[in-house]
C-alpha positions in Angstrom: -12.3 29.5 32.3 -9.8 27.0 31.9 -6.4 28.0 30.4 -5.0 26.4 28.0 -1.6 24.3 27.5 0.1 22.5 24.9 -0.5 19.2 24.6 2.9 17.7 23.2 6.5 19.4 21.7 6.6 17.6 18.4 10.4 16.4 17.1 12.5 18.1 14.6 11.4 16.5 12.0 8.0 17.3 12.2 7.7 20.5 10.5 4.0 21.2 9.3 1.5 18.6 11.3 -2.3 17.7 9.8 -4.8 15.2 9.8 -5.2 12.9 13.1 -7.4 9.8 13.7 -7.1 7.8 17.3 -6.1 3.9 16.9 -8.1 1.2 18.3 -5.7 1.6 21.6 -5.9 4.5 22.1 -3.3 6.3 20.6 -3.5 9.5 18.5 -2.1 8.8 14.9 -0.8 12.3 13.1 0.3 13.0 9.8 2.7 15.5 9.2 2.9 16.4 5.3 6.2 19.0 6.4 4.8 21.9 3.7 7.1 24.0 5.9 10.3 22.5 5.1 10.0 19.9 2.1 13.6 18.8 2.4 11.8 16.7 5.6 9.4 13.4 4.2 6.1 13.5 4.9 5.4 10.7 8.2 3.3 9.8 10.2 3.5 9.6 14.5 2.1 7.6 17.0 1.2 9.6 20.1 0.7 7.4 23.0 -1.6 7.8 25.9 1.7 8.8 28.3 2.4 11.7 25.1 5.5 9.4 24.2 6.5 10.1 20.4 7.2 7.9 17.6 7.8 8.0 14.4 5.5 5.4 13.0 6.6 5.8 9.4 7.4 7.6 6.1 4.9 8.4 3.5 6.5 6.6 0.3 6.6 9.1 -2.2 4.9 9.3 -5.5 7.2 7.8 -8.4 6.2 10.5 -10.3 5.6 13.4 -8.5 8.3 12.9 -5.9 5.8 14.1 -3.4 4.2 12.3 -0.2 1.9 15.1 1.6 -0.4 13.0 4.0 -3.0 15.3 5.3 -6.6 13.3 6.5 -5.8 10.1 8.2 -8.7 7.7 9.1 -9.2 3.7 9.9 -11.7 1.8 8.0 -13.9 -0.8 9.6 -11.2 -3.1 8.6 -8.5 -1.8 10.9 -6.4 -0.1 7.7 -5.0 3.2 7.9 -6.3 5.1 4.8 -4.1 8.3 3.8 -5.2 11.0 1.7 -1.7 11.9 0.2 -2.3 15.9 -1.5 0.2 15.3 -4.3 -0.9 19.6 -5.2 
């Protein structure tokens, strides 16, 4: 049985990672609402094949709500990203 390792240390100001979808190159695209610590905005990271780290953006919040929670990431057919933002 093969053991198991972590596959990246995410940055400080990831503090509650989600939904992930892979890019047409490759990469691994991760939103991070932060639930655990809301003073952080929610982002999203681009994971590269080499397991370099980048914050690809913030989530722009809500003008009412105050709130951007990205959770399930996906592309379309048309090569958008599509957030589903849990404004709760």
């Amino acid at each position: 049985m093969k053991k198991s390792t972590l596959f990246a240390k995410l940055p400080d100001y990831v503090a509650t990672p989600d939904g992930m979808t892979i890019d047409k190159d490759g990469n691994l695209i991760l939103a991070c609402p932060n639930y655990g610590d809301q003073s952080m905005p929610g982002c999203i990271l681009k994971i590269d094949k080499n397991k370099n780290i980048e914050k690809w953006f913030d989530v722009q919040v809500h003008e009412e709500t105050g709130l951007a929670s990205p959770m399930g990431i996906a592309f379309g057919l048309d090569g958008d990203l599509y957030i589903c933002d849990n404004q709760g």
